[in-house]
PyMOL commands that place a pseudoatom at each C-alpha (Angstrom):
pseudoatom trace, name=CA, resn=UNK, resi=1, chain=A, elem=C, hetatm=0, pos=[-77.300, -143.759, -31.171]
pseudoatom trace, name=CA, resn=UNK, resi=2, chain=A, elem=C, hetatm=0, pos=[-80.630, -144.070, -32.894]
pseudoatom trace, name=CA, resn=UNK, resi=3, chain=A, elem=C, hetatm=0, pos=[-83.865, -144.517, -30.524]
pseudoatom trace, name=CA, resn=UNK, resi=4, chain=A, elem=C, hetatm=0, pos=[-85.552, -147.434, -30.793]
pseudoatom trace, name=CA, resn=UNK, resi=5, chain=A, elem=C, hetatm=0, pos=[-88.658, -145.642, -32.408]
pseudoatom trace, name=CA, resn=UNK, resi=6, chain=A, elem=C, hetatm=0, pos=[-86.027, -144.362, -35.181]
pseudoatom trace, name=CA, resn=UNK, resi=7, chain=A, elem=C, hetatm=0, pos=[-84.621, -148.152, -35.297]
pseudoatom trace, name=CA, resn=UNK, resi=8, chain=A, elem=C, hetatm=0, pos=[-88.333, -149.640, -35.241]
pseudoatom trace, name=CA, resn=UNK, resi=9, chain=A, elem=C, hetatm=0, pos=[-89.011, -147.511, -38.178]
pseudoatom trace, name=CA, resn=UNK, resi=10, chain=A, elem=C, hetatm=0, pos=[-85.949, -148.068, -39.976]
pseudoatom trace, name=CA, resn=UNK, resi=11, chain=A, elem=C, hetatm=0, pos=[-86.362, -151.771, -39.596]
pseudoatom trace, name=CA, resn=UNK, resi=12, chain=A, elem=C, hetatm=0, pos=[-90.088, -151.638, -40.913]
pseudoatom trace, name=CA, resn=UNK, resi=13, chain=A, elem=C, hetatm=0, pos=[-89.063, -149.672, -44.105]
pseudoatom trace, name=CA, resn=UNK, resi=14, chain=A, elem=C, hetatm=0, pos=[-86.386, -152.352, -44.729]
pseudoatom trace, name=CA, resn=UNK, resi=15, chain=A, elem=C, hetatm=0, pos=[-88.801, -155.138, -44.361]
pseudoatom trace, name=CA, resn=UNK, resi=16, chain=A, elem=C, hetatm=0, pos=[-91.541, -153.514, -46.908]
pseudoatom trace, name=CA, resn=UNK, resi=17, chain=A, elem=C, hetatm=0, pos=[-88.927, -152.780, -49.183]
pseudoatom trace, name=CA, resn=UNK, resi=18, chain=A, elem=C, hetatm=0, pos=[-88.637, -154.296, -52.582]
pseudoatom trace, name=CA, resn=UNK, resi=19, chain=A, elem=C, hetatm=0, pos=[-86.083, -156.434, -52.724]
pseudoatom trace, name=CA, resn=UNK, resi=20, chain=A, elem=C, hetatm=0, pos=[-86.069, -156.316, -48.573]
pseudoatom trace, name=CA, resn=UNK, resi=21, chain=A, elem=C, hetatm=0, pos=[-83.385, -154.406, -46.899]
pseudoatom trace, name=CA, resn=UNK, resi=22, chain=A, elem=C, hetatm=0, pos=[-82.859, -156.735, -43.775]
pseudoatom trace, name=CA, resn=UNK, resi=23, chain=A, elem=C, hetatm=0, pos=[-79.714, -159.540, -44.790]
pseudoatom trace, name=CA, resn=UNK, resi=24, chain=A, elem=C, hetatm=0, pos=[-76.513, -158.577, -45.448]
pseudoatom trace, name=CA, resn=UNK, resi=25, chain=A, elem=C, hetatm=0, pos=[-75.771, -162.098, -47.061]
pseudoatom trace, name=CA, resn=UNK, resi=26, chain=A, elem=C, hetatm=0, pos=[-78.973, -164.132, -49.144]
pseudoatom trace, name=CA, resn=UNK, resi=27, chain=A, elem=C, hetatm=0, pos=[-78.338, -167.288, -47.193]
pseudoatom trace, name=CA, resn=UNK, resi=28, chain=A, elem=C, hetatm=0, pos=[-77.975, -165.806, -44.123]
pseudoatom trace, name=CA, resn=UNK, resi=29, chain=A, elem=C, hetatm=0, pos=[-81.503, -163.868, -44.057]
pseudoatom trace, name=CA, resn=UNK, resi=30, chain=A, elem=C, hetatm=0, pos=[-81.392, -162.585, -40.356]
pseudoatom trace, name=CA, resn=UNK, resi=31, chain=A, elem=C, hetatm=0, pos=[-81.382, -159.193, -38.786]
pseudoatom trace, name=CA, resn=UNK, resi=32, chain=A, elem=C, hetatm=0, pos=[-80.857, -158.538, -35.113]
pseudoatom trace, name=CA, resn=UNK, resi=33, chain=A, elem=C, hetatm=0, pos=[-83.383, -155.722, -33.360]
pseudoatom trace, name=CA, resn=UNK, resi=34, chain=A, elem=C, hetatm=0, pos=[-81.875, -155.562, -30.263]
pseudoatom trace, name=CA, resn=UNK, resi=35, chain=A, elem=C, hetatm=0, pos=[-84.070, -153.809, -27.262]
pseudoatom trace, name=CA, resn=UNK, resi=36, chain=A, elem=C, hetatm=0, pos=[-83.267, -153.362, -23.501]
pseudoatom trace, name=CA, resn=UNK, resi=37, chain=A, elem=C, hetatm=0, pos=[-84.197, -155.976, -21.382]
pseudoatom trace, name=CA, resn=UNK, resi=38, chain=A, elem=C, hetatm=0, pos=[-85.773, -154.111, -19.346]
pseudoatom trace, name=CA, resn=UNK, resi=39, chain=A, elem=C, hetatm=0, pos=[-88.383, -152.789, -21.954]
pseudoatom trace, name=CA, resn=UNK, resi=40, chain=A, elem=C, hetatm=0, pos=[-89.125, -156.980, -22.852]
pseudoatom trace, name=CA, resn=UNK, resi=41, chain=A, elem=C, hetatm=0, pos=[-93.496, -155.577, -22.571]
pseudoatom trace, name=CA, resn=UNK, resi=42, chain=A, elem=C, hetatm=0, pos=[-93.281, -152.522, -23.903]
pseudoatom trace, name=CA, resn=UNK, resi=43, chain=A, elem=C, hetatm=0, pos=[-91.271, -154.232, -27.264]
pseudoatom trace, name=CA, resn=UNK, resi=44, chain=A, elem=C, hetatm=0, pos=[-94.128, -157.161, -26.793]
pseudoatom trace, name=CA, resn=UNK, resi=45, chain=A, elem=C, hetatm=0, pos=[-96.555, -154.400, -27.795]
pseudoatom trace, name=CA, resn=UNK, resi=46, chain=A, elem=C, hetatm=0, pos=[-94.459, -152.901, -30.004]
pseudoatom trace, name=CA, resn=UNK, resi=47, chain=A, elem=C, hetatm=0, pos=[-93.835, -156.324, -32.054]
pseudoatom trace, name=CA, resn=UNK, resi=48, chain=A, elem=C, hetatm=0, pos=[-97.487, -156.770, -32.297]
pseudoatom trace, name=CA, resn=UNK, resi=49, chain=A, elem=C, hetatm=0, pos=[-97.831, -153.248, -34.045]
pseudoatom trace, name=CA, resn=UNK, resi=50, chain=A, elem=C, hetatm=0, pos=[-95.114, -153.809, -36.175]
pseudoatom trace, name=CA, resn=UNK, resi=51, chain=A, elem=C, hetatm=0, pos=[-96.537, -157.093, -37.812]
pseudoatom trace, name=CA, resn=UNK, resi=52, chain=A, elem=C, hetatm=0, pos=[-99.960, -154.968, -37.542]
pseudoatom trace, name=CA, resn=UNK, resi=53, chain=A, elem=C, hetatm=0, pos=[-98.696, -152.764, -40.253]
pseudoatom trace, name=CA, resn=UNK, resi=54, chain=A, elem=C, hetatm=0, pos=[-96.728, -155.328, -42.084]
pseudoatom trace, name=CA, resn=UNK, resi=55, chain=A, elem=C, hetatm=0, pos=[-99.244, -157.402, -42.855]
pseudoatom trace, name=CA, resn=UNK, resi=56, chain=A, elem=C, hetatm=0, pos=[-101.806, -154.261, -43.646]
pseudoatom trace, name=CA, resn=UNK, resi=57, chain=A, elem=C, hetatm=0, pos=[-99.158, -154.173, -46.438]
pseudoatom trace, name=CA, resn=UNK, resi=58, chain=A, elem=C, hetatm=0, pos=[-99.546, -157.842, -47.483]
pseudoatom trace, name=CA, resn=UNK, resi=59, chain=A, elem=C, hetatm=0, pos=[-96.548, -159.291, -46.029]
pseudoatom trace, name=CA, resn=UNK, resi=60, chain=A, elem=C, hetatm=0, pos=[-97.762, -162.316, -43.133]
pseudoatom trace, name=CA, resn=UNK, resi=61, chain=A, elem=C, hetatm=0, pos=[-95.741, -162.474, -40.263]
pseudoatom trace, name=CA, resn=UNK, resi=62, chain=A, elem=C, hetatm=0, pos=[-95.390, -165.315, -38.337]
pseudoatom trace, name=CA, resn=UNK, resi=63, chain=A, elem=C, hetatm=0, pos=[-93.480, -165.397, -34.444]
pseudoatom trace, name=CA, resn=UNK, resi=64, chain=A, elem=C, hetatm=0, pos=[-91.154, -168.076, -33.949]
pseudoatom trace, name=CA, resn=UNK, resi=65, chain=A, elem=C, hetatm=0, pos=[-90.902, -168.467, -29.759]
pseudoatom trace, name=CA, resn=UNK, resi=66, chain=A, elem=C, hetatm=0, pos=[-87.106, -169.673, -28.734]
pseudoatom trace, name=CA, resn=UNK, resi=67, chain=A, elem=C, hetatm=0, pos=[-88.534, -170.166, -25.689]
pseudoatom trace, name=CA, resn=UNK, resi=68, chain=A, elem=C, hetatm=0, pos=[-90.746, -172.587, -27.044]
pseudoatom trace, name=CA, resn=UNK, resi=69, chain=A, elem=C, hetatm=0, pos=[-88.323, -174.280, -28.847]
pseudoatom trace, name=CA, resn=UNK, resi=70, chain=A, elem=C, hetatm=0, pos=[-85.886, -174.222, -26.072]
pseudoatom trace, name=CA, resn=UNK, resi=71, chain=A, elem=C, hetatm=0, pos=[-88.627, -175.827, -23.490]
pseudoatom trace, name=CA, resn=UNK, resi=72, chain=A, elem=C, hetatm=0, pos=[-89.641, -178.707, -26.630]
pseudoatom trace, name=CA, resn=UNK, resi=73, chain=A, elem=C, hetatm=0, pos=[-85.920, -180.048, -27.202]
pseudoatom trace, name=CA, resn=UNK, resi=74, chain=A, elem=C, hetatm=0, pos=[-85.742, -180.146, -23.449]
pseudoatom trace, name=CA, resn=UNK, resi=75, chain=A, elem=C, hetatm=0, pos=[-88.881, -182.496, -23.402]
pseudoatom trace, name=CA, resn=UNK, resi=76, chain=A, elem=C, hetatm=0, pos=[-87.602, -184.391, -26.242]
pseudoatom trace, name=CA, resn=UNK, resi=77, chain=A, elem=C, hetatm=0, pos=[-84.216, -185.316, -24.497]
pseudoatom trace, name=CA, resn=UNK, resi=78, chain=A, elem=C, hetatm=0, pos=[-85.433, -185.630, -20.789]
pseudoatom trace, name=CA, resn=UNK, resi=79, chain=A, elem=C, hetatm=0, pos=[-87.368, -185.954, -18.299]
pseudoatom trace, name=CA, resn=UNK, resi=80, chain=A, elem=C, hetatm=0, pos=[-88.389, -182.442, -16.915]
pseudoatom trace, name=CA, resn=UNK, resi=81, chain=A, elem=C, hetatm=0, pos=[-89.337, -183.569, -13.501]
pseudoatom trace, name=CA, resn=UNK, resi=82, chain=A, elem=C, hetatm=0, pos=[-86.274, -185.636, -13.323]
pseudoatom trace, name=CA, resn=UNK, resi=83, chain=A, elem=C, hetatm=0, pos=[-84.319, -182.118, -14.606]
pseudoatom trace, name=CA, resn=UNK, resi=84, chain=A, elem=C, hetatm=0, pos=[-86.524, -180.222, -12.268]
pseudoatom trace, name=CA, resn=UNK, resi=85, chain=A, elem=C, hetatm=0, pos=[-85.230, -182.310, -8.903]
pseudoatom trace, name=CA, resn=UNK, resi=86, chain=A, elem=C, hetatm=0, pos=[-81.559, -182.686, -10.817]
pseudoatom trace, name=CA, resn=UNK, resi=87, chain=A, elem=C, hetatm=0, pos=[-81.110, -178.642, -10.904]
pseudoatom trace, name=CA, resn=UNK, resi=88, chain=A, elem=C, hetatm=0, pos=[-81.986, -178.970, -6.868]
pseudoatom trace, name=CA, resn=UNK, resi=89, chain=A, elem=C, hetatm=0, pos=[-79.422, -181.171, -5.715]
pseudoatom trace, name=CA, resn=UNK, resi=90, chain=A, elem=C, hetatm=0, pos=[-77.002, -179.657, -7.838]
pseudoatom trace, name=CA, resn=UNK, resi=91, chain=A, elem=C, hetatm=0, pos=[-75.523, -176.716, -9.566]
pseudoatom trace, name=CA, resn=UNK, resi=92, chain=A, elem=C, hetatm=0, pos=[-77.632, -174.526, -11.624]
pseudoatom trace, name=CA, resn=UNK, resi=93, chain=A, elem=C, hetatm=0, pos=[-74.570, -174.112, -13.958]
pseudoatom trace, name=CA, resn=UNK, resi=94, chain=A, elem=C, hetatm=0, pos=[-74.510, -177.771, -14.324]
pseudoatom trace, name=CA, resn=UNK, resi=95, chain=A, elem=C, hetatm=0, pos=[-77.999, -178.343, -16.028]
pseudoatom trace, name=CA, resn=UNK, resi=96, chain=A, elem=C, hetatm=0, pos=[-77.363, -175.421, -18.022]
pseudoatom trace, name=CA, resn=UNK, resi=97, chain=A, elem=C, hetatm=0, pos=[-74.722, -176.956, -19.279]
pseudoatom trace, name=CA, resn=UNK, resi=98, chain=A, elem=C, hetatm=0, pos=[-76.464, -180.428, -20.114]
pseudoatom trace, name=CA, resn=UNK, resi=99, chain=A, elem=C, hetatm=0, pos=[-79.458, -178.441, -21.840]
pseudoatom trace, name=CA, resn=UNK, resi=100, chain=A, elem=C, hetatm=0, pos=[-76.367, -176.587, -23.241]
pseudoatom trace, name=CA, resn=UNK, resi=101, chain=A, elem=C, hetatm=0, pos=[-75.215, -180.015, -24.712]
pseudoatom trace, name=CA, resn=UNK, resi=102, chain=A, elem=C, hetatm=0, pos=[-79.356, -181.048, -25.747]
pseudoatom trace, name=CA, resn=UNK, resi=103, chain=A, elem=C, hetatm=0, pos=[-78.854, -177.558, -28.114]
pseudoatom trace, name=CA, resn=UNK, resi=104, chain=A, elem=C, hetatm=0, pos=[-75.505, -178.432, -29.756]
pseudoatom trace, name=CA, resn=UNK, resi=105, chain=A, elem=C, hetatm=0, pos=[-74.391, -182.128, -29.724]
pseudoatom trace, name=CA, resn=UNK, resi=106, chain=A, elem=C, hetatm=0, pos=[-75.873, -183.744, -33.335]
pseudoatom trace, name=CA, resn=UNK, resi=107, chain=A, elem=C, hetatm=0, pos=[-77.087, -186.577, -31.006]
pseudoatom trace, name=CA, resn=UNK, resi=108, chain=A, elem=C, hetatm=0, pos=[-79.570, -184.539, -29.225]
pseudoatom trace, name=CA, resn=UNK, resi=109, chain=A, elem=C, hetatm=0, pos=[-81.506, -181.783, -31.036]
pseudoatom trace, name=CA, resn=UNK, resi=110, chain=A, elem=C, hetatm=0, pos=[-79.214, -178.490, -32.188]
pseudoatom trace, name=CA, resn=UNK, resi=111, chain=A, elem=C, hetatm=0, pos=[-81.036, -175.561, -31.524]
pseudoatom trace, name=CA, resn=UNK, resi=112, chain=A, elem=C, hetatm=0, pos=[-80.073, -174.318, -35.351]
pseudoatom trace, name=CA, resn=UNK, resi=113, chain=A, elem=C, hetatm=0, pos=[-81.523, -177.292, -37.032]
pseudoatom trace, name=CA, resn=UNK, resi=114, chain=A, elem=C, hetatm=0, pos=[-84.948, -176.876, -34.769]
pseudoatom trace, name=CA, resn=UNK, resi=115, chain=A, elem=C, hetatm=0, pos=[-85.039, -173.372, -35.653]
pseudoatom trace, name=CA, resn=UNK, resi=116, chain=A, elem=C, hetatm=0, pos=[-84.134, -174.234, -39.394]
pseudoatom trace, name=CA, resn=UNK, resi=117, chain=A, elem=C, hetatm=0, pos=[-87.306, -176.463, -39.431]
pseudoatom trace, name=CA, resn=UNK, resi=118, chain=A, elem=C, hetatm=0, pos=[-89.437, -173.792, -37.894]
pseudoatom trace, name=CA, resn=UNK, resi=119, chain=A, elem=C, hetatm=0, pos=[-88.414, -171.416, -40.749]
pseudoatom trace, name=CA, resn=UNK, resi=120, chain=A, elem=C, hetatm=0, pos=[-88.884, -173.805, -43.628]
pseudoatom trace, name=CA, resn=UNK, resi=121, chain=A, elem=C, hetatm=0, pos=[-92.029, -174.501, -43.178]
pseudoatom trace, name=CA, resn=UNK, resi=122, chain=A, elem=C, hetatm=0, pos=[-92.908, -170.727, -44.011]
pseudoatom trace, name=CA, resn=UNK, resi=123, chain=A, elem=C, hetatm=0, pos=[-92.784, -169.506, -47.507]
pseudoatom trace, name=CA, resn=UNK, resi=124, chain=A, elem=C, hetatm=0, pos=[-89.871, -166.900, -47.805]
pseudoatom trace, name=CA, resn=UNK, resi=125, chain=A, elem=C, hetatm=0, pos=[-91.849, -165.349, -51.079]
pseudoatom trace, name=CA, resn=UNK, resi=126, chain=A, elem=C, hetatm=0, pos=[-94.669, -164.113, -48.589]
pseudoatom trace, name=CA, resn=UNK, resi=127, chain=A, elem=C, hetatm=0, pos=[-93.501, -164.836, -44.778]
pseudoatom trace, name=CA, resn=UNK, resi=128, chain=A, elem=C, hetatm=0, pos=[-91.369, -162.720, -42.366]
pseudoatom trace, name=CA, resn=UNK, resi=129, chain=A, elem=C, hetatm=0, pos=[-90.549, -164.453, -39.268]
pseudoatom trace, name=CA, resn=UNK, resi=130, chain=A, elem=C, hetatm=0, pos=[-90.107, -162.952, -35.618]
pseudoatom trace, name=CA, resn=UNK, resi=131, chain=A, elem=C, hetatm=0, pos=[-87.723, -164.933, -33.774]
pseudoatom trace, name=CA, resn=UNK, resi=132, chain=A, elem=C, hetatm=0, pos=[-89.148, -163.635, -29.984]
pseudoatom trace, name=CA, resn=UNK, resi=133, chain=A, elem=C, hetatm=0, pos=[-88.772, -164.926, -26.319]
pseudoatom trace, name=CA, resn=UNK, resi=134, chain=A, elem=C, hetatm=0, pos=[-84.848, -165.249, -26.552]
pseudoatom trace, name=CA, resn=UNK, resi=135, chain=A, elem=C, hetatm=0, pos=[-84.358, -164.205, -23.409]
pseudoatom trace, name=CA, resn=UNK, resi=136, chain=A, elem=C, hetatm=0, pos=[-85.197, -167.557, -22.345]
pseudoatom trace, name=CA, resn=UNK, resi=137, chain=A, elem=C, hetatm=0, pos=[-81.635, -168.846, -23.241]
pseudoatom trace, name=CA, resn=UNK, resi=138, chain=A, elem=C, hetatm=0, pos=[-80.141, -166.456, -20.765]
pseudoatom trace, name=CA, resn=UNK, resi=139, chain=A, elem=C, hetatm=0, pos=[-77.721, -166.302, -18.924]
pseudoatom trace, name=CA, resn=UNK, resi=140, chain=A, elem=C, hetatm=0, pos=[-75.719, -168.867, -20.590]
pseudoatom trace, name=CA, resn=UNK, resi=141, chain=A, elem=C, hetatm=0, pos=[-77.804, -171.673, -22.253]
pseudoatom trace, name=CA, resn=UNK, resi=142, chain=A, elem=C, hetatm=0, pos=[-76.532, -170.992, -25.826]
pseudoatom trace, name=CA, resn=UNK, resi=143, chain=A, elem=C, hetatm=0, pos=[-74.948, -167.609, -27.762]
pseudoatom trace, name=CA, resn=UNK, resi=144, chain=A, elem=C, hetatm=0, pos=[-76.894, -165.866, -30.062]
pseudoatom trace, name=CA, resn=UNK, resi=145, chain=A, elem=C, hetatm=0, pos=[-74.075, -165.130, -31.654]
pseudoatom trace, name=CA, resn=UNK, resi=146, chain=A, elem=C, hetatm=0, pos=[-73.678, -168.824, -31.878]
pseudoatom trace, name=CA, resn=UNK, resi=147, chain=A, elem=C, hetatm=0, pos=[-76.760, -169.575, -33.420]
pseudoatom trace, name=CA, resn=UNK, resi=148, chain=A, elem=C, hetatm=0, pos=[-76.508, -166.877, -35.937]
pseudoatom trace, name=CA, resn=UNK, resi=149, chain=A, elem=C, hetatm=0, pos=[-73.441, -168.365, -37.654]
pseudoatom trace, name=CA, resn=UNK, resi=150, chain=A, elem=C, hetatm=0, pos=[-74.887, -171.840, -37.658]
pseudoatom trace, name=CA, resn=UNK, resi=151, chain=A, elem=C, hetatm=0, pos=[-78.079, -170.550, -39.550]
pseudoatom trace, name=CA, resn=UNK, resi=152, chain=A, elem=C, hetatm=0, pos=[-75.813, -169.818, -42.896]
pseudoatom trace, name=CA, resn=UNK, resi=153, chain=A, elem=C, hetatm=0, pos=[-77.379, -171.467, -45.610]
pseudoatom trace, name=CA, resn=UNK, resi=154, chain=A, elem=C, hetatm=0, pos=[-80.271, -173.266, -43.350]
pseudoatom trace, name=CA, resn=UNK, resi=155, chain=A, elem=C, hetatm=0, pos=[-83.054, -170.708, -44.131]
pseudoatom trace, name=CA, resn=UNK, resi=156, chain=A, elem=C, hetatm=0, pos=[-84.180, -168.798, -47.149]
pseudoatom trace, name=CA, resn=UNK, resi=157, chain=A, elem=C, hetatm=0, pos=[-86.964, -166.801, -44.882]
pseudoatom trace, name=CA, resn=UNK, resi=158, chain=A, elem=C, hetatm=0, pos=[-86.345, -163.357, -44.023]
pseudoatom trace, name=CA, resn=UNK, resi=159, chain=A, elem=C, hetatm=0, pos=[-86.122, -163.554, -39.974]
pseudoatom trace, name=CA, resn=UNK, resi=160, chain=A, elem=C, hetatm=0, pos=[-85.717, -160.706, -37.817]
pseudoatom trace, name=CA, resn=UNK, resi=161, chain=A, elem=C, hetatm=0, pos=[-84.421, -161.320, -33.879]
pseudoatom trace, name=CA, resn=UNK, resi=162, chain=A, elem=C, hetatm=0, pos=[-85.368, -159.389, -31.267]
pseudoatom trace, name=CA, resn=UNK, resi=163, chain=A, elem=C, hetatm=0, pos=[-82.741, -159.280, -28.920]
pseudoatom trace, name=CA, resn=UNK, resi=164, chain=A, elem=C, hetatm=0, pos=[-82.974, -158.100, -25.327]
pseudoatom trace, name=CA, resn=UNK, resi=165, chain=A, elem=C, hetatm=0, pos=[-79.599, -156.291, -24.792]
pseudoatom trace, name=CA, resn=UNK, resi=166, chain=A, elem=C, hetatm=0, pos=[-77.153, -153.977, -24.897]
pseudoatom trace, name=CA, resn=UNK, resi=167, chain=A, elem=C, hetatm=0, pos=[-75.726, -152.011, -27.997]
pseudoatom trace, name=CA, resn=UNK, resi=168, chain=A, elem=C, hetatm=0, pos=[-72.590, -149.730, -27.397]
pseudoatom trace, name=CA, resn=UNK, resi=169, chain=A, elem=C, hetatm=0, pos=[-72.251, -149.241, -31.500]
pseudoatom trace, name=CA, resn=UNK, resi=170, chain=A, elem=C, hetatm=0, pos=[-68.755, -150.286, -31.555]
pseudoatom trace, name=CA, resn=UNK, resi=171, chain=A, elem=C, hetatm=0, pos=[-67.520, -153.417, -29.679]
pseudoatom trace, name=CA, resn=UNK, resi=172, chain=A, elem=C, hetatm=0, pos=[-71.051, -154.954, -30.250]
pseudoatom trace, name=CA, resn=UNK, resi=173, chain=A, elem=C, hetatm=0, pos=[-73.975, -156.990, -28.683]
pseudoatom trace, name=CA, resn=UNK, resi=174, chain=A, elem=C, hetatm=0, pos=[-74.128, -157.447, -24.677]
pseudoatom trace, name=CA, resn=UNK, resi=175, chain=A, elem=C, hetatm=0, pos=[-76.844, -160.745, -24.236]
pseudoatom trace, name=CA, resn=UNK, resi=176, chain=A, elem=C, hetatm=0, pos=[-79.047, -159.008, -21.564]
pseudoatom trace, name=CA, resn=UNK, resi=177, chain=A, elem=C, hetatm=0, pos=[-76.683, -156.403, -20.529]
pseudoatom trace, name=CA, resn=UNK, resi=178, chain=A, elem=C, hetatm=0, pos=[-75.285, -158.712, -18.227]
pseudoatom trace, name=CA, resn=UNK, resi=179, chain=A, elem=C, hetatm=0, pos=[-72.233, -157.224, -16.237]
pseudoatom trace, name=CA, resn=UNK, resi=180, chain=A, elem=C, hetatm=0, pos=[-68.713, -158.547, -17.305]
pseudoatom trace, name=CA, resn=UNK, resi=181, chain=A, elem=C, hetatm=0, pos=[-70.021, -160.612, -20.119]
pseudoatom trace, name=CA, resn=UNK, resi=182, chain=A, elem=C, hetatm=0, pos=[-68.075, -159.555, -23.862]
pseudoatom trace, name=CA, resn=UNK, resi=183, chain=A, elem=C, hetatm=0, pos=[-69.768, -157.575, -26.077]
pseudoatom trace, name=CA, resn=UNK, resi=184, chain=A, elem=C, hetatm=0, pos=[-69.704, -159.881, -29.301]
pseudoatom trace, name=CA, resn=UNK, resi=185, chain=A, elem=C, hetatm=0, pos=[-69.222, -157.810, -32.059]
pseudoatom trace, name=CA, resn=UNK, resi=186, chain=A, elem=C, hetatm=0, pos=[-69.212, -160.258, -35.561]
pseudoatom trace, name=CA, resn=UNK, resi=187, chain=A, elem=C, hetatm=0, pos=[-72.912, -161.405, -35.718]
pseudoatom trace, name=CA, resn=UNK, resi=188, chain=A, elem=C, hetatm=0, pos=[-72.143, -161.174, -39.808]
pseudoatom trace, name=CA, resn=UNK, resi=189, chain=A, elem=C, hetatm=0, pos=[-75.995, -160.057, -39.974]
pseudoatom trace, name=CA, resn=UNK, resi=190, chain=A, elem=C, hetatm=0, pos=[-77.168, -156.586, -39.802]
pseudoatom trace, name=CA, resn=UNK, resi=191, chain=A, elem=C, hetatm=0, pos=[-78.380, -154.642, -36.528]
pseudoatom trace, name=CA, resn=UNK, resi=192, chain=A, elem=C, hetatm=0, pos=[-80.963, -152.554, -35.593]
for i in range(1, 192): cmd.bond("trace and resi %d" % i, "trace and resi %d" % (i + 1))
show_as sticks, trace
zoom trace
């Protein structure tokens, strides 16, 4: 298995490439950089160096915070001191699972249609995006994997993922290397 360095560089050269390297499908432009968890500041720094050198090559990179977006659709659907004193009384697995429903019911706000805004507001001629801060839907707000097959056809800007995780190469993608959770291999995007 590559190092991340080796990945990190691989990914760059993908990204300055002409046409870019990065999609396996054009209307699904997403690739997946996943990192361990446990390295979440060291792959801070390393994020900032990458877009250093991207955009010393011309290319503007602009970061794209699920956390952010995660913390906004809860403020647009409720209360957060009302959620706040909820989560007390009851089951953390419980509001998880109403935010859970805020992300996916067409009623509320679906996390791939306020993520598809995000992106097309950026021009996918001269913008990369770096979808960061995704460990914020952990453990079990909403799959990646999820939200990688609803972006088909939303986006036409090249967006790269960084994903804390684990990576075994052949049964695929552990969200935050939780114990006993699948590995989820079909992301239908490509890997680093």
């Amino acid at each position: 298995m590559p190092s991340s360095k080796e990945r990190l560089e691989l990914l760059e050269s993908d990204l300055k490439a002409t046409p870019q390297r990065i999609s396996v499908y054009h209307d699904l432009p997403f690739a997946i950089f996943w990192y361990d968890p446990g390295e979440e500041k060291k792959m801070r720094k390393e994020i900032d160096l990458l877009s250093t050198r991207l955009e010393n090559e011309g290319k503007k990179v602009v970061r794209l915070s699920l956390a952010e977006i995660l913390w906004d659709a809860i403020k647009e659907n409720d209360d957060l001191e009302y959620l706040i004193e909820d989560e007390k009384k009851q089951e953390f697995a419980k509001i998880q699972d109403l935010i859970y429903t805020y992300l996916t019911d067409p009623d509320f706000t679906p996390l791939e249609d306020l993520l598809a805004d995000k992106l097309n507001q950026l021009d996918p001629e001269k913008e990369i995006a770096f979808i960061v801060r995704v460990a914020s839907l952990s453990p079990s707000i909403y799959p990646i994997s999820q939200l990688m097959g609803l972006m088909q056809g939303k986006t036409k800007v090249p967006s790269v993922l960084f994903y804390p995780g684990c990576y075994d190469g052949v049964t695929g993608l552990r969200y935050m290397c939780i114990e006993n959770r699948v590995a989820v291999g079909n992301y239908r995007v490509k890997i680093y």
